[in-house]
N, C-alpha and C positions, 0 to 999 in steps of 0.2 A: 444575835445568834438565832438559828433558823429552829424554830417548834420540830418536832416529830411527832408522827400522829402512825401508831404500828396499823390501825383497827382500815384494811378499804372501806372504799365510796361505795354504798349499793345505789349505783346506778339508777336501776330501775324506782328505787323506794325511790330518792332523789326527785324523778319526773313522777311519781305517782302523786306526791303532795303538790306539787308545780299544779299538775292538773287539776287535781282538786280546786289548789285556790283558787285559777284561772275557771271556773265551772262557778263560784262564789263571789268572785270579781266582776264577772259580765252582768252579776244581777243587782248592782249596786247604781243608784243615782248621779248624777254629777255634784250633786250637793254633796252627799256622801264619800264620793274621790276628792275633793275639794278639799275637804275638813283632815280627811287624810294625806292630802299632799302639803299641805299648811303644818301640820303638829310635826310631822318628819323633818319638813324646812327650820322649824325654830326647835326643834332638837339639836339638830347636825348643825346650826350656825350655831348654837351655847356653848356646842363642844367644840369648839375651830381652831382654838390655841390645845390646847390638851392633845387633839386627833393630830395636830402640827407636829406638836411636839414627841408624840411616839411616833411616827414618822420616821422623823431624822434618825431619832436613838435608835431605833430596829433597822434601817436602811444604809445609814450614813450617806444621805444622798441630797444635796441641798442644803437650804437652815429654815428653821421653823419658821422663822417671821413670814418668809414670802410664801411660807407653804399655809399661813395664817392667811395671808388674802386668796391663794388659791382655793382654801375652804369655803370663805365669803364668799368666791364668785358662782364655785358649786354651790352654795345655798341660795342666798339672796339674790342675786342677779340671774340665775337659771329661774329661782321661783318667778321672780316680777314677769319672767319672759314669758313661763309659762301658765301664771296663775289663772287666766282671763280665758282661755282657750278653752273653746266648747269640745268636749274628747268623748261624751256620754249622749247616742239616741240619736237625733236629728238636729246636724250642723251645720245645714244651710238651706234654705230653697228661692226658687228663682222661676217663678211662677211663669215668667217671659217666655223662659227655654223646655218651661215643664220640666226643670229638672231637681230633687229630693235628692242632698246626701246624709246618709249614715255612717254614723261612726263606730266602729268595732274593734274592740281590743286585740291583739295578734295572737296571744296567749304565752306559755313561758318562756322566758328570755335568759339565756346565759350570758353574760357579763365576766370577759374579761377584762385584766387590772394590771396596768403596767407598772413596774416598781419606782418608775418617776413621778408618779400622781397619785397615792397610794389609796391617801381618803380622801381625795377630791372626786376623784372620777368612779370613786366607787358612790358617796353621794348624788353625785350629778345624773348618774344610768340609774339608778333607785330612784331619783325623783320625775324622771321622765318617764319609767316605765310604770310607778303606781300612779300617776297622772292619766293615764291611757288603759289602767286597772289591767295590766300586764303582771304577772308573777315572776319575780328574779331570782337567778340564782347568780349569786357573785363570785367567781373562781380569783382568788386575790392570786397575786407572782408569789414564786414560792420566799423569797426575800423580804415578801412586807405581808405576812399572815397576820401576825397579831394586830397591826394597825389597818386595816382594810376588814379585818373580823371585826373590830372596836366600831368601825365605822357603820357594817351593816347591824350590828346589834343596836346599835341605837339606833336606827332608823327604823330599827323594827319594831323595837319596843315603843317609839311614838309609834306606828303604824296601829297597834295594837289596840293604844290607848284612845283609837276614835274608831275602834273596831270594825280593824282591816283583817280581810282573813286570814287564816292561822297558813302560816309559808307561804304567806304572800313575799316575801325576803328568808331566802337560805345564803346559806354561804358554807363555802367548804375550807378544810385545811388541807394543806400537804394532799394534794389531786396528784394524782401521779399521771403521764405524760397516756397513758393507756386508758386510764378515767376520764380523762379530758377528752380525748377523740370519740370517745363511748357516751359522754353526753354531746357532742356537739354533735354526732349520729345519730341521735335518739327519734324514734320517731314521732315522740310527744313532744319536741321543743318547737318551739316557733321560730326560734332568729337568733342569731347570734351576734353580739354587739363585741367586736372585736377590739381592745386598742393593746399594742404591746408590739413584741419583736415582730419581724420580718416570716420568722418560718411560722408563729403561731398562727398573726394573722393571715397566713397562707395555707392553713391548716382547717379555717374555718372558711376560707373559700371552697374549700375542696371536700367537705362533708358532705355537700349535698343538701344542707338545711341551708335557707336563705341568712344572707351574713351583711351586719354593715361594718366593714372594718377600714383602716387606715392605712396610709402609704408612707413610707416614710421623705422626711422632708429635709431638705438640702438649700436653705435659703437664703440666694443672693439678696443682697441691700446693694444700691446702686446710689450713689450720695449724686445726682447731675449738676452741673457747673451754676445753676440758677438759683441750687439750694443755697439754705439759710447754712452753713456751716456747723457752728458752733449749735444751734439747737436739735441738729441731726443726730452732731457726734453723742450729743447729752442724750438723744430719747434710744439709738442705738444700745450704750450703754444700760439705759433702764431694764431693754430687752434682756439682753446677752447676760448684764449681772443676775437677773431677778433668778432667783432660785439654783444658782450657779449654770446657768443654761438650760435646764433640765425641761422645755417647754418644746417640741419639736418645730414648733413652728420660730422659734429664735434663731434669729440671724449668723451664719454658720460664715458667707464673706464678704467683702468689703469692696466696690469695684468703684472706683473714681476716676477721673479722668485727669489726664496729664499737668494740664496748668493749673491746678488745684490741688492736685494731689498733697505738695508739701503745706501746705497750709491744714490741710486734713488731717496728716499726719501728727504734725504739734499740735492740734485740737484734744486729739486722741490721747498723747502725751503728757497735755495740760489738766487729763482728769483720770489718768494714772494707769494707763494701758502702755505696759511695754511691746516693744521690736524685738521680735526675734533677728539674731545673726542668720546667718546659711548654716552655720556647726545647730547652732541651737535648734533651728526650726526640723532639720533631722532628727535631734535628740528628741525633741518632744512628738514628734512624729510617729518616733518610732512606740514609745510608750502608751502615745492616745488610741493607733490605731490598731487594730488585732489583724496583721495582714494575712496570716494562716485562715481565719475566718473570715477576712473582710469584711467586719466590722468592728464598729468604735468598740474600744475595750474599754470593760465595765468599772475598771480600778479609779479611772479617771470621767468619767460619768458622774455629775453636780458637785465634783470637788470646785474650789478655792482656786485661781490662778494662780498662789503661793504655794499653795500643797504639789499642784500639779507642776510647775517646777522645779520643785524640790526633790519629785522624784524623777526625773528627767537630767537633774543635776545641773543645772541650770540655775544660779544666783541672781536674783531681783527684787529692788524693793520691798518693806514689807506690804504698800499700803499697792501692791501694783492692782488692780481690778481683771485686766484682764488680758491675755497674751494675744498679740496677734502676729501673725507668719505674712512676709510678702512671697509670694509662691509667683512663679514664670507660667505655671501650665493646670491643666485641668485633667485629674485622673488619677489611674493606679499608682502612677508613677510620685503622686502630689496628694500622699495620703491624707494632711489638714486640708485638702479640698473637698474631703467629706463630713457628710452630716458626723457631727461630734457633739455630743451635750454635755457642753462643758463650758466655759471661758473663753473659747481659743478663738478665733477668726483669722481666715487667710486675708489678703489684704492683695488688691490687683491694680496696677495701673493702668489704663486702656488707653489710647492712642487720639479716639473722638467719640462723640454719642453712641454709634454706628457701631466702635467696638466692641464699647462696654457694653452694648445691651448683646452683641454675642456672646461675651466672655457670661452675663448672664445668663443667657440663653442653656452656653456650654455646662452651667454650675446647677442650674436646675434640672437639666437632664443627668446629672452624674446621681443620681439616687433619690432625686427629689421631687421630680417632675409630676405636675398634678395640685401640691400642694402649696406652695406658701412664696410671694416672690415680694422687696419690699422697694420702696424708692423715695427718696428724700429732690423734690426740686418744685420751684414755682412755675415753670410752664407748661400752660396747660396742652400745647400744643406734643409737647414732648411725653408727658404724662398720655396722653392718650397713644400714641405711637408706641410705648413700651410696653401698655398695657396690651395690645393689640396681637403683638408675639411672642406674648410669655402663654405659656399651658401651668396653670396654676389655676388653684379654685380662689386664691385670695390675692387678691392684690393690695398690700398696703398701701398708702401713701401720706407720708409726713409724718409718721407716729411709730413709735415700737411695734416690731413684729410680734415679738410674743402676746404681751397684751393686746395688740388689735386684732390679730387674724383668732384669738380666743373668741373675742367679741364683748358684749356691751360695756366695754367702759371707755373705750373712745372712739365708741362706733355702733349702730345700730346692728350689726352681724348679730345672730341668734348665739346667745353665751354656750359653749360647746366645751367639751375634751373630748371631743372625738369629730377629729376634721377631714370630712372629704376630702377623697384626690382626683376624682372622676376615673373616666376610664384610664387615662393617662398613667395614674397610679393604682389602675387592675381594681377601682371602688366603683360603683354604681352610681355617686354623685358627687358632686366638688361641693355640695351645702355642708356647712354644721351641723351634725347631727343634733336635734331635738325630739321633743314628742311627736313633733309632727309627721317624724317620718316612724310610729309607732303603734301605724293605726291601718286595718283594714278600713275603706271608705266603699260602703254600697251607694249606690247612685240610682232611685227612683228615676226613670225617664219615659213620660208619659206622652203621648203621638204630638207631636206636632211637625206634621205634614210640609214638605218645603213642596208648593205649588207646583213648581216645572216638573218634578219629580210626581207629584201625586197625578196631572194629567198623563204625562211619560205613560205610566203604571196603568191608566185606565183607557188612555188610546193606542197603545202601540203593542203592549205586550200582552193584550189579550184580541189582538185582531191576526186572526189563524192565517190570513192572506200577506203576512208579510214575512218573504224569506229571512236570512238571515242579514244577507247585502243590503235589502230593503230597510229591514229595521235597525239596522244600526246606521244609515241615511238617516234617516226619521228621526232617531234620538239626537244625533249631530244637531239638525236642523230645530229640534225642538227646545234643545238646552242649550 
């Protein structure tokens, strides 16, 4: 049940404490952000079942256990990534180039909070922006207030206890849709860390304060006829079950090719993924997708494959894991050919390599394009050629989507909930968002003279006798 909160946001107070901390932040050591980003991290990992578990109960979206390693990864795997990294004074020099950088905090940061990642992603943006001695303020979805509150309060309260300044972490309730725009206009905030729906983070594009937000993702799996089978269909599933989908970069369809296909199919079957009919695949169709709005509807968003049958009316197994639709086509018309966070996957058969990496091509452009693309095969020849034409910032390969394109745990990727889409999907970058992109950087750059140029400068363009034709002769010939 959703909190109500009568009393508005003062805005203005809001960024006046922001400022502040950010004014009390900037004059802090690295030793001292260090000690504070370390006591936050074994806060929020002690609470990770607890924060799991209010979660679910306020959301009903997912299950706690996987939303318990999603805590872990926001803690401990973000910490490791970022603990080491110089974020305070002078972080590098290069005596060679004469060039000096500095590091500088941005100052406050609004943090939006999608209600698929409730307290992961609210730990994860809290520990990158008190690493880079940024002040947050955390705007949870209005569906997971109490657990996204739970989250920043404890981070705060560690922050406290190695005396981090006072709002260096706020958080708000019940932000009403006119509050939100009025901070993310503000002219005291620094940036806005967007992850959530479509119109929000199109909303923080459009304020006018610098924004790093996300695109949403639509992601083909491509099993190619080289791959291992059976260990595809197995890390597939990993993806797709873990959190009942709820990870955007989870594999959304299934494209195989022809002489393989039936053997993929009973892989699938053999580890408890039902076939949709053509009646059924409409039926659920019609339920998952909100076609008035054109988008996945929220009813069916980190349900159970069983649940979501059940109410599609659709009878299957109890132990089925997960539903998958074979679809003929890519679009409006083949509404399971969209991002859906749920179970379901369409499931395509293509003709040869050549197709299938169209029919991909086609599935990553229908909403996804930018972010997330995966593919299961051992050649390497082919493996390079798909990656080549996909527009995604991540290219899986041979692992779960959802946990790889996250990052560090079967892959060196910077551990993120907030995944570039580049320009492709209307973002600034196709990286994982971390600290690093949470930092003004000044750059000392002291003369060093490139010779052709320094004689250029001393013979040509202080000699009064050479036109214009002349001297750009002369520099031609010089450089």
């Amino acid at each position: 049940m959703k909190e109500t909160n009568p009393i508005p946001i003062d805005v203005d107070a809001v960024m006046e404490k922001a400022s502040y901390a950010a004014a009390v932040f900037s004059q802090l050591s690295q030793e001292h952000t260090d000690r504070i980003v370390r006591a936050v991290y074994q806060a929020a990992f002690n609470h990770r079942i607890d924060l799991a578990k209010l979660a679910v109960e306020e959301t009903g979206i997912g299950n706690w256990k996987d939303k318990v390693l999603k805590n872990a990864v926001a803690t401990q795997l973000v910490y490791e990534d970022i603990k080491h990294l110089k974020t305070v004074g002078i972080i590098s020099e290069d005596d060679e180039q004469g060039i000096v950088e500095i590091a500088q905090p941005l100052g406050p940061i609004l943090a939006v909070i999608p209600v698929t990642n409730p307290t992961s992603t609210v730990i994860f943006k809290i520990l990158i922006a008190l690493k880079t001695r940024n002040p947050i303020i955390v705007r949870p979805h209005s569906s997971a207030i109490r657990c996204s509150s739970a989250a920043a309060r404890i981070c705060y309260e560690a922050a406290l206890s190695e005396d981090a300044p006072e709002d260096c972490i706020q958080w708000l309730e019940n932000t009403s849709r006119e509050e939100t725009q009025a901070l993310m206009k503000h002219k005291k905030l620094a940036l806005i860390l967007a992850t959530g729906g479509g119109s929000l983070v199109n909303a923080a594009y459009s304020s006018g304060t610098p924004a790093l937000g996300v695109g949403a993702g639509n992601v083909p799996v491509f099993i190619e006829q080289s791959a291992d089978i059976p260990f595809a269909v197995e890390q597939i599933l990993i993806s797709k079950v873990f959190d009942n989908g709820t990870i955007c970069a989870s594999e959304q369809a299934v494209v195989v090719e022809r002489p393989v296909a039936e053997q993929i199919r009973n892989a699938f079957k053999q580890k408890g993924a039902y076939f949709l009919s053509d009646d059924e695949t409409k039926r659920v169709g019609q339920i998952a997708f909100d076609s008035g709005k054109g988008v996945m509807s929220v009813s069916v968003i980190g349900k159970t494959a069983v649940d979501i049958a059940k109410k599609a009316g659709v009878e299957v197994p109890p132990e089925t894991s997960v539903l998958i639709a074979p679809l003929q086509g890519v679009g409006k018309d083949y509404p399971l050919s969209s991002e859906i966070l749920a179970p379901i996957l369409a499931f395509y058969v293509a003709d040869d390599f050549k197709h299938a990496v169209n029919l991909c091509i086609d599935l990553n452009f229908y909403g996804g394009i930018g972010h997330t693309v995966s593919l299961f095969s051992n050649d390497e020849a082919k493996i390079r050629e798909f990656a080549s034409v996909m527009n995604a910032g991540r290219i899986v390969v041979n692992m779960p989507s959802s946990q790889g394109a996250v990052g560090g745990m079967y892959n060196t990727l910077h551990p993120s909930f907030t995944l570039g889409c580049g320009t492709g999907g209307r973002n600034i970058t196709t990286d994982n968002i971390t600290a690093r992109h949470l930092l003004n950087i000044q750059r000392i750059s002291r003369r060093r003279m490139n010779r052709r140029f320094e004689r250029i400068n001393k013979e040509l363009y202080f000699d009064s006798s050479l036109d214009a034709t002349a001297l750009e002769r002369e520099f031609n010939r010089n450089l």
